[in-house]
N, C-alpha and C positions, 0 to 999 in steps of 0.2 A: 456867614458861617463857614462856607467853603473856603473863603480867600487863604486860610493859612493852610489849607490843601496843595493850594498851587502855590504859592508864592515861598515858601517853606523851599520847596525842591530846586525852585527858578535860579532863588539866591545860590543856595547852594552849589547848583551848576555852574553859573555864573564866578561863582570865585573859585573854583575846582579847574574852568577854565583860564583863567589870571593865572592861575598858579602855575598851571602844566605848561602855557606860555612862557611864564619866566624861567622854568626849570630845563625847558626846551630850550631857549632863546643862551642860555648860561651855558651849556654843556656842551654846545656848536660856537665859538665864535666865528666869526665871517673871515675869512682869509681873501685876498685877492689871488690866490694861485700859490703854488709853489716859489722855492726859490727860483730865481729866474736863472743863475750860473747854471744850477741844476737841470733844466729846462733846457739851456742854451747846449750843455754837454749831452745829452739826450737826442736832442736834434743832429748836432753832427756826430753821432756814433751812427743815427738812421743813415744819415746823408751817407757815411762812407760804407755801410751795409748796404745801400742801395747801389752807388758806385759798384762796388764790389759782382754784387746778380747782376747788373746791366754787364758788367763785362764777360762772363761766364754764359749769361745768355748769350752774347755775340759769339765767342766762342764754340757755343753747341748749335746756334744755328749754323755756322761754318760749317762746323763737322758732319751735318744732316745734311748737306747743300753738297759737299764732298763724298759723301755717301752715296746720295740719289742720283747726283751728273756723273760721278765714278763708276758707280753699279750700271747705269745704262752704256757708257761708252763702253768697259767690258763687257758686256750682252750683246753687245751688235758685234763686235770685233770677236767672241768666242763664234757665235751663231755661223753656220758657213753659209755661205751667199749661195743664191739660186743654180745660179751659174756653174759653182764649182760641185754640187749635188748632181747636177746632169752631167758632168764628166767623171 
């Protein structure tokens, strides 16, 4: 007496799910990726951006490295030595 209690609803999930699979499965086709020229030009725009910061970084570490060995050789050379303070 129960069984078209349950079995009522079961089916009905049952193909509610089929469906929502194929309507799912349709709206998404499966691609392997993008165009791959597309892809390939992408990659060397990165490559020559990154070329680009690596060089820029070498150049500001330079200019930190000339800064800091700069700054102390003028510090010692301003500072007057012991020596010439007692005269």
């Amino acid at each position: 007496m129960f069984t078209p209690y349950i079995l009522i609803p079961s089916i009905v999930g049952i193909i509610c799910a089929i469906i929502g699979y194929v309507i799912g499965k349709s709206k998404n086709p499966q691609t392997d990726g993008e165009n791959p020229s597309s892809l390939k030009a992408d990659l060397d725009a990165c490559r020559s951006n990154a070329k680009n910061l690596s060089a820029k970084l070498e150049k500001l570490e330079h200019e930190m490295y000339e800064l800091e060995h700069g700054a102390k050789a003028t510090s010692k050379m301003s500072s007057p030595s012991p020596s010439a303070a007692k005269a």
